[in-house]
NUTORVEX-970462 format. One line per 10 residues: their letters; for each residue x, y, z of C-alpha. Coordinates in Angstrom, 3 decimals. Example, Ala and Ser with C-alpha at 12.3 -4.5 7.8 and 13.67 -1.06 7.14 Angstrom:
2
as) 12.300:-4.500:7.800 ~ 13.670:-1.060:7.140
//
This chain:
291
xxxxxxxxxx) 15.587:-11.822:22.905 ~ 18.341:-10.182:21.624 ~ 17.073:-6.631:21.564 ~ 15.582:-7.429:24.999 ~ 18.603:-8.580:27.190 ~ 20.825:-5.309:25.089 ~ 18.393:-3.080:26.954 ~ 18.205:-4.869:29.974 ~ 22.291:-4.506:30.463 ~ 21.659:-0.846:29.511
xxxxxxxxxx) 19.198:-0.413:32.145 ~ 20.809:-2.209:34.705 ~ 24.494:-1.177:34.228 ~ 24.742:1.172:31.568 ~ 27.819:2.013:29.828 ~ 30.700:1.255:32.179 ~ 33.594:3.529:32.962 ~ 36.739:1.221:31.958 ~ 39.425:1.883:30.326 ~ 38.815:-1.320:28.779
xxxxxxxxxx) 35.405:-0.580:27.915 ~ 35.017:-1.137:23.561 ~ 34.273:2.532:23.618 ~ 37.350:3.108:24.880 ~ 39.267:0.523:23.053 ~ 37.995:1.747:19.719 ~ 38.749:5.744:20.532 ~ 42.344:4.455:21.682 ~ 43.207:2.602:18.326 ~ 41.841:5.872:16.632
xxxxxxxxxx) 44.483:7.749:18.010 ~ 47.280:5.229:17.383 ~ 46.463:5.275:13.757 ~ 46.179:9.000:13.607 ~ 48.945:9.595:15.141 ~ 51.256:7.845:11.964 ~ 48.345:8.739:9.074 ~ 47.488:12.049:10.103 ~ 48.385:14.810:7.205 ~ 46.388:18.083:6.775
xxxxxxxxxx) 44.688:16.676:3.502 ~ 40.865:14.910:3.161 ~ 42.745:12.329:1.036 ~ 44.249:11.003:4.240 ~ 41.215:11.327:6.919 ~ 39.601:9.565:4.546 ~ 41.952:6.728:4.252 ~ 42.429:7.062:8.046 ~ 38.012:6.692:8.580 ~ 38.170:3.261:6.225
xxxxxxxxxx) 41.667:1.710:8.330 ~ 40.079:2.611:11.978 ~ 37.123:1.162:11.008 ~ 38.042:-1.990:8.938 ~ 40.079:-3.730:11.051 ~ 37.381:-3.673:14.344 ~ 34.451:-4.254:11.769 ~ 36.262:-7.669:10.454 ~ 36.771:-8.953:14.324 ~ 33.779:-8.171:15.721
xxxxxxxxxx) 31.837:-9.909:12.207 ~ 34.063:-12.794:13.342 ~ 32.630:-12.708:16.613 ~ 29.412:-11.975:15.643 ~ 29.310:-15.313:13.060 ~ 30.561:-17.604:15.679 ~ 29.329:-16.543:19.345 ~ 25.756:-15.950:18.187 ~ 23.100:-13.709:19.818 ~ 24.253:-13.745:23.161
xxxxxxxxxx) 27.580:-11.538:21.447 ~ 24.756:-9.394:19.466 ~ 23.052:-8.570:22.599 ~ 26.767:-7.221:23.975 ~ 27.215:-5.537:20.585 ~ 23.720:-3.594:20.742 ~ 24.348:-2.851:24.500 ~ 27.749:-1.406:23.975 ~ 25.858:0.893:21.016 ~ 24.180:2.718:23.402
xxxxxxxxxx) 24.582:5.425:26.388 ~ 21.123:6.079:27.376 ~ 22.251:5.668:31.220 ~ 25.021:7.395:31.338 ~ 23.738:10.310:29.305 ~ 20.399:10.706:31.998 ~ 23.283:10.476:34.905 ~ 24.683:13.275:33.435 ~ 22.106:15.349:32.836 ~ 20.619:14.419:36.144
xxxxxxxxxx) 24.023:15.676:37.792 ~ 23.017:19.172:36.287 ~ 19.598:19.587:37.494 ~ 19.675:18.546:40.437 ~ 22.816:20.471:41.590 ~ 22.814:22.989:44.491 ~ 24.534:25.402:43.507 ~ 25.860:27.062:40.039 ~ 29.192:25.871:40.919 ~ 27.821:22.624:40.897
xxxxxxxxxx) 25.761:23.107:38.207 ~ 29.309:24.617:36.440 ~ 31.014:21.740:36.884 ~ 28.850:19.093:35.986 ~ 27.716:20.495:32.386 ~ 31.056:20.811:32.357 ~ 31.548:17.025:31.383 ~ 29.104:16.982:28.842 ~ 29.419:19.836:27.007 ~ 32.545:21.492:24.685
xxxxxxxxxx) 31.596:25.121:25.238 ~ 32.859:27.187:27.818 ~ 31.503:26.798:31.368 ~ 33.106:28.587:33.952 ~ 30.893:31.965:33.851 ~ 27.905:30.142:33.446 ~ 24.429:30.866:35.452 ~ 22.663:27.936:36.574 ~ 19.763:28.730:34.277 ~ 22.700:28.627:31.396
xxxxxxxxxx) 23.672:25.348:32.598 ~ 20.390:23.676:32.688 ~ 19.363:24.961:28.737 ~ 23.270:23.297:27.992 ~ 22.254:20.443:29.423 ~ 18.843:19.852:28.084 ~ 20.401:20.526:24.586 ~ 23.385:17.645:25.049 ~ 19.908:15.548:26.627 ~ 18.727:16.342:22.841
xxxxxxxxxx) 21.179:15.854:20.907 ~ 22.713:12.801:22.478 ~ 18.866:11.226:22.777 ~ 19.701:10.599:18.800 ~ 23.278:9.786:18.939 ~ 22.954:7.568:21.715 ~ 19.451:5.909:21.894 ~ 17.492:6.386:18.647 ~ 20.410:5.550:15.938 ~ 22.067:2.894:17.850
xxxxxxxxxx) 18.191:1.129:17.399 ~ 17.415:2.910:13.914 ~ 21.120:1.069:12.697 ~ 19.871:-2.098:14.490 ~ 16.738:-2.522:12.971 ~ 18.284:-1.118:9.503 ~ 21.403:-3.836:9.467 ~ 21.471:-6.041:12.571 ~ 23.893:-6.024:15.977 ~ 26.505:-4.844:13.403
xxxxxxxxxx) 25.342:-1.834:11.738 ~ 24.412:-0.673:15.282 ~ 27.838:-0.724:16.353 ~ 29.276:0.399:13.110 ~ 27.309:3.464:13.865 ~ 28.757:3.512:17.302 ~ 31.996:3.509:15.659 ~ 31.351:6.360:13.578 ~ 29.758:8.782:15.737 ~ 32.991:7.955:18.421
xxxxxxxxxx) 35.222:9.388:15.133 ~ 32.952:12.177:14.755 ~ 33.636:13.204:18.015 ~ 37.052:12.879:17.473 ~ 37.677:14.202:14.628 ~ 34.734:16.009:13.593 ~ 35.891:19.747:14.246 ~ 35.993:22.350:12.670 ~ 39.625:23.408:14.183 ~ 42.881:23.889:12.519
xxxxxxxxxx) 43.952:20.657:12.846 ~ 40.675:18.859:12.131 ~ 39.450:20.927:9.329 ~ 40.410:18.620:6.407 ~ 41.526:15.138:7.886 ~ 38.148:15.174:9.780 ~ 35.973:15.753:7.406 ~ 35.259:12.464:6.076 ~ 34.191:11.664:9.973 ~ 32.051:14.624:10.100
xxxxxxxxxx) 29.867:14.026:6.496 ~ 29.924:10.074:7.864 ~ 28.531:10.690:10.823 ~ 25.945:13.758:9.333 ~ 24.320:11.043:7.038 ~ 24.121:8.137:9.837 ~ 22.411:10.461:11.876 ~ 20.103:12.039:9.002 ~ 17.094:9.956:9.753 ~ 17.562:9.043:12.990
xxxxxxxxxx) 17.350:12.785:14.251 ~ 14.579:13.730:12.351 ~ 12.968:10.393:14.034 ~ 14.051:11.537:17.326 ~ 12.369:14.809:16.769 ~ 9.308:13.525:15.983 ~ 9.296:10.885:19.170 ~ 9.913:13.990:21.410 ~ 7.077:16.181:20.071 ~ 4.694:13.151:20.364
xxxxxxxxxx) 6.400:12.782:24.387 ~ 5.368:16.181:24.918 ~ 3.236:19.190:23.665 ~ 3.079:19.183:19.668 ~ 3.865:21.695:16.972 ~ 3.553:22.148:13.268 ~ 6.393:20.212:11.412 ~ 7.102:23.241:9.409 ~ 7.874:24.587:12.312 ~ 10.289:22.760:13.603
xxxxxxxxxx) 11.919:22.487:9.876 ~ 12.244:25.846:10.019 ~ 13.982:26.329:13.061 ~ 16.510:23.024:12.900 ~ 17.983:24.814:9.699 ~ 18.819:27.617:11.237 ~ 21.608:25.093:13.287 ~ 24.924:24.818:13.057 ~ 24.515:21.213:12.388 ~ 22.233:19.844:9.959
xxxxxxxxxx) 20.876:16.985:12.222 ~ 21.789:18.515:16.286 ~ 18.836:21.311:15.582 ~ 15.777:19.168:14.983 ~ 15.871:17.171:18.462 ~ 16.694:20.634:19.703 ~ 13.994:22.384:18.406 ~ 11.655:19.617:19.051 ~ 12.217:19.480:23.022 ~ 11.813:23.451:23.236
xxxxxxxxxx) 8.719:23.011:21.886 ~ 7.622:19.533:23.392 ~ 8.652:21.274:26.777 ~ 7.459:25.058:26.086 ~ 10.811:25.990:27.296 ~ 13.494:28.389:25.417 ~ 16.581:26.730:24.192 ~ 19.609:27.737:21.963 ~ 20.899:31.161:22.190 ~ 24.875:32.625:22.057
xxxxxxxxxx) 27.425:29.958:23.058 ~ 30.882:31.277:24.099 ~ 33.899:28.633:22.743 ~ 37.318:28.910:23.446 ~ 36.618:32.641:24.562 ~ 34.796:33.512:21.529 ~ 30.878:34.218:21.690 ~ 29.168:32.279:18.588 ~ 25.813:33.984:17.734 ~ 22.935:31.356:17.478
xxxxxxxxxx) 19.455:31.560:17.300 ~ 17.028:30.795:19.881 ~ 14.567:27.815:20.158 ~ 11.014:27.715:20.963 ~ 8.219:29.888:20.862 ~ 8.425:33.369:21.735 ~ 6.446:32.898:25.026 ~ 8.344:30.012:25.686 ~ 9.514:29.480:29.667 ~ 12.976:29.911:30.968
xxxxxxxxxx) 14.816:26.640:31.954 ~ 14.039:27.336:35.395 ~ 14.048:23.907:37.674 ~ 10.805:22.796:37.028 ~ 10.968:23.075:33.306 ~ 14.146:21.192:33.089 ~ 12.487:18.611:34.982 ~ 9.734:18.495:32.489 ~ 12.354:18.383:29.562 ~ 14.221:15.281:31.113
xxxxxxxxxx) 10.995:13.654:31.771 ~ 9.912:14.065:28.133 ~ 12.925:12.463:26.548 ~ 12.766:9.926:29.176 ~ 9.138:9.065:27.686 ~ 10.534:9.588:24.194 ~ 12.959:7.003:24.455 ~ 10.938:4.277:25.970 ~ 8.779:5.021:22.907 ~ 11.778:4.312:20.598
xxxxxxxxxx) 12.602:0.906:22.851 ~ 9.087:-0.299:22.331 ~ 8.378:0.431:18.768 ~ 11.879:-0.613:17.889 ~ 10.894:-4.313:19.727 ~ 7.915:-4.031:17.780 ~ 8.850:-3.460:14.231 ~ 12.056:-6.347:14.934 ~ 9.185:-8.883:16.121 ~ 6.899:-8.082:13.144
x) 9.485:-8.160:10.644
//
């Protein structure tokens, strides 16, 4: 029941743009106690990553002992951003123009926009669609089923200091890094999971091959989703990506034959997360009843 109605609030409102949201509450606390505990050291992020999440983790087990599973069911909603994250994506394919296109990857993406083609936008987009298909869908439910209401929004909690703090910039280089190795082992499994849901939503490849590729990511978890959907979608994905007005060289994704993220490919790609993610709902429901 409590699985069930955390989905239905997903599907029916998704994650709500307040100010007041928990989201929101949690990433503004974060900044209050950076903004006294912040010093150039790991020493310090790391104390900072234990008192951000401490005190929230200690109210919200009080809640959670005393309110029961209708609070659980808030907890595991609140986890998630499945809605939100199609809405966005959506916003990109379907616009009408590149300038359109331009702007709306623009909200979902930290690499630089404004020169972009609309086929450019559309492979960004798809690769955020990736990406965030782990971070917000298949952890959130991996963490549930792990350790409860709790551990999924523990990993919320995380992966909102990851992308906080989580850079590789001057300032985030050492008090981030405890975020970013946090955050890297949370999502561990649950990308490699999500990889395998989206080549079983789609066409299928060799696992080796999609091992082989993922490493060659930036990230060690971002890649395998990645690669998985340029396959699952026989699209091309990856490629150069310009930050702060300097062009990163990356690898591309896919086979060699692979189609361009023309408009009816993306289409396809959406539609296959879409599938993969019901897939996660469902076994996730069934592996909670069972056990």
């Amino acid at each position: 029941m409590t699985l069930v109605l955390a989905l239905l609030l997903e599907w029916l409102i998704g994650d709500p743009h307040s100010r007041f949201h928990p989201v929101a509450l949690f990433g503004r606390w974060a900044s209050w106690c950076e903004s006294f505990l912040y010093r150039d050291r790991r020493s310090y992020g790391l104390m900072g990553w234990f008192c951000v999440v401490t005190v929230p983790f200690f109210l919200l087990w009080l809640s959670h002992t005393f309110l029961g599973w209708p609070f659980d069911a808030l907890l595991i909603w609140v986890s998630m951003g499945w809605k939100s994250l199609f809405e966005h994506v959506r916003a990109v394919l379907d616009a009408s123009s590149d300038t359109e296109a331009r702007d709306a990857v623009a909200k979902i993406v930290s690499r630089d926009t404004v020169k972009m083609s609309g086929k450019d936008a559309r492979r960004a987009a798809l690769e955020s669609l990736a990406e965030n298909a782990s971070d917000a869908v298949v952890a959130p439910l991996f963490w549930f089923l792990l350790l409860g209401p709790l551990g999924a929004v523990s990993y919320r909690m995380i992966n909102t200091l990851d992308a906080m703090w989580g850079y590789q910039n001057k300032r985030y280089q050492h008090f981030g890094w405890c975020a970013a190795k946090v955050d890297d082992v949370a999502n561990y499994l649950p990308a490699r999971i999500s990889a395998w849901l989206i080549l079983g939503a789609g066409e299928s490849v060799a696992w080796s091959v999609i091992k082989q590729q993922a490493q060659t990511h930036v990230s060690p978890n971002a890649g395998w989703p990645e690669v998985a959907l340029a396959y699952a979608a026989d699209i091309k994905l990856g490629g150069p990506v310009k930050r702060e007005g300097v062009i990163e060289a990356r690898p591309f994704y896919g086979a060699d034959v692979a189609r361009e993220v023309n408009v009816d490919a993306a289409q396809d790609g959406l539609r296959i997360v879409m599938r993969a993610l019901y897939m996660a709902a469902v076994l996730t429901w069934v592996i909670h009843v069972v056990i």
